[in-house]
C-alpha positions in Angstrom: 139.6 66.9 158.1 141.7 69.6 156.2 142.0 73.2 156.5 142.7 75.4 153.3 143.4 79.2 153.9 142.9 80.9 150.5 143.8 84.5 150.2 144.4 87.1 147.2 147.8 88.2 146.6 151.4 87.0 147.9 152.8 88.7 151.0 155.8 90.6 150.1 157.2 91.2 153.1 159.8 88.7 154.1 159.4 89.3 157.5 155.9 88.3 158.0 156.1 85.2 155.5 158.9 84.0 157.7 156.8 83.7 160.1 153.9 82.7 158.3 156.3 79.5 157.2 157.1 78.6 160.6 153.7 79.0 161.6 152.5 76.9 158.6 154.8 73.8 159.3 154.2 74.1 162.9 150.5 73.5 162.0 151.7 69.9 160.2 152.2 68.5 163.1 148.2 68.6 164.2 146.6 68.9 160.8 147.1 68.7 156.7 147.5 72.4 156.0 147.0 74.5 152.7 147.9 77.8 151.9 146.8 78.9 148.6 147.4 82.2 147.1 145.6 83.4 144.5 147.5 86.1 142.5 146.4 89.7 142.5 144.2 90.6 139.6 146.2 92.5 136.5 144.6 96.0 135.5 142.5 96.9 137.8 142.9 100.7 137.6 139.6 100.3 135.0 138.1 98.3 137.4 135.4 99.6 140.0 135.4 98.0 143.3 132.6 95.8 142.4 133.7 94.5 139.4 137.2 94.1 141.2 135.3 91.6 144.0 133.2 89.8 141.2 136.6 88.6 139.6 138.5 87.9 142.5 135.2 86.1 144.0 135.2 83.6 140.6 138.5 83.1 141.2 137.6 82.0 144.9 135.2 79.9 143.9 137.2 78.2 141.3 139.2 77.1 144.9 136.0 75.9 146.9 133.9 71.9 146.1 130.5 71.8 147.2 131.7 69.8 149.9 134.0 72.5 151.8 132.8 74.0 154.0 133.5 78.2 153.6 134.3 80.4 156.2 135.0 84.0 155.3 137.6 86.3 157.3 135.3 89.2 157.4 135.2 92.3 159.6 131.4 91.6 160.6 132.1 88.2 161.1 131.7 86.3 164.7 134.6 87.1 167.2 135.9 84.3 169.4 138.5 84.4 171.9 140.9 81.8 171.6 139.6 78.9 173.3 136.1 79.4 171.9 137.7 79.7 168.5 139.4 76.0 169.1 136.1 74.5 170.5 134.8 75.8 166.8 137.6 74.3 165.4 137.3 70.6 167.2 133.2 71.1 166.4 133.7 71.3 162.7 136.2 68.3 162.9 133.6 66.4 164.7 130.8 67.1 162.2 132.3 65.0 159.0 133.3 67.5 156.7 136.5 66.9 154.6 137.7 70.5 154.1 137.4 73.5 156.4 138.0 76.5 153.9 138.8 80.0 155.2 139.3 83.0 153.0 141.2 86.5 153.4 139.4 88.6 150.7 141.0 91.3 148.6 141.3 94.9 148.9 137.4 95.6 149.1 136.3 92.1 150.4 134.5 89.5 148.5 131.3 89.3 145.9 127.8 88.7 147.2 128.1 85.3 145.1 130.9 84.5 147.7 129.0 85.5 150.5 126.2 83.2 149.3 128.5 80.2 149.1 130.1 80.5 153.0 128.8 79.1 155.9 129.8 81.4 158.4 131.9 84.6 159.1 134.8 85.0 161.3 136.2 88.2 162.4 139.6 88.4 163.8 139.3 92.2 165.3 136.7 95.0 165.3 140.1 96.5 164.0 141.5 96.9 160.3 144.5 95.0 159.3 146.4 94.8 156.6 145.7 91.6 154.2 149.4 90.5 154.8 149.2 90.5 158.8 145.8 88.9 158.7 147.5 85.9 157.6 150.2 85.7 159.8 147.2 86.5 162.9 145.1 84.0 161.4 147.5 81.1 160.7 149.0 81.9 164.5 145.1 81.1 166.1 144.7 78.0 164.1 147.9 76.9 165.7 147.2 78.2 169.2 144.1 76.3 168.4 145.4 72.6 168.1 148.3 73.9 171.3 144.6 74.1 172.9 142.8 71.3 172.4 146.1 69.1 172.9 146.4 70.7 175.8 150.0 71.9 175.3 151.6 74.8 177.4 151.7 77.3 173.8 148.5 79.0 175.1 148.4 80.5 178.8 145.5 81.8 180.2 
């Protein structure tokens, strides 16, 4: 299996995609690893927030084969703590899928055509965070993750 993290918009901040980097190669030691960034929509101003999530959710899509399987970073998504969130990890490398996709939406979210697409929901806080710092949080579990179920010393209980 693969995992894919797709999110809208670079991070600008150095800072955090230093980190993000280190985190990403770290996770190349336990599984192939994509980051793929799709870039922020041009002249939106016009735009309302639906229309907004309807073109950033084609572009998403665009991403996806009908044989990922789509998880959305959402803030009414399931909440895990860390070692239930690797036990959901090692489940959907035991069930056969190629591809694990997880997406950080845009400003607003995502379209109700994405929505109809995923197969689950993941929330990484009932807190807001910034799109940039959800990456870094998010890339940081799926490493803690694979330090879990190798049973290395990264996570401590």
């Amino acid at each position: 299996m693969q995992i894919k993290l797709i999110t809208i918009g670079k991070t600008d901040n150095k800072q955090l995609q230093q980190l993000i980097d280190d985190f990403q190669k770290r996770l190349g030691f336990y599984i192939k690893f994509n980051f793929e960034i799709i870039p922020d929509l041009k002249k939106t101003k016009n735009l309302s927030e639906t229309q907004q999530k309807q073109k950033e959710g084609a572009l998403i899509l665009n991403k996806i084969s009908s044989s990922d399987a789509l998880i959305l970073l959402d803030e009414n998504g399931k909440q895990f703590d860390s070692i239930a969130f690797s036990n959901y990890l090692q489940k959907h490398m035991n069930s056969g899928i190629k591809q694990l996709v997880f997406v950080i939406g845009g400003p607003y979210g995502f379209s109700q055509e994405v929505y109809n697409k995923a197969q689950g929901k993941l929330s990484l806080s009932k807190m807001t965070f910034s799109h940039q710092m959800v990456r870094l949080f998010f890339i940081e579990q799926l490493y803690r993750g694979f330090t879990i179920l190798k049973n290395e010393p990264y996570h401590h209980k």
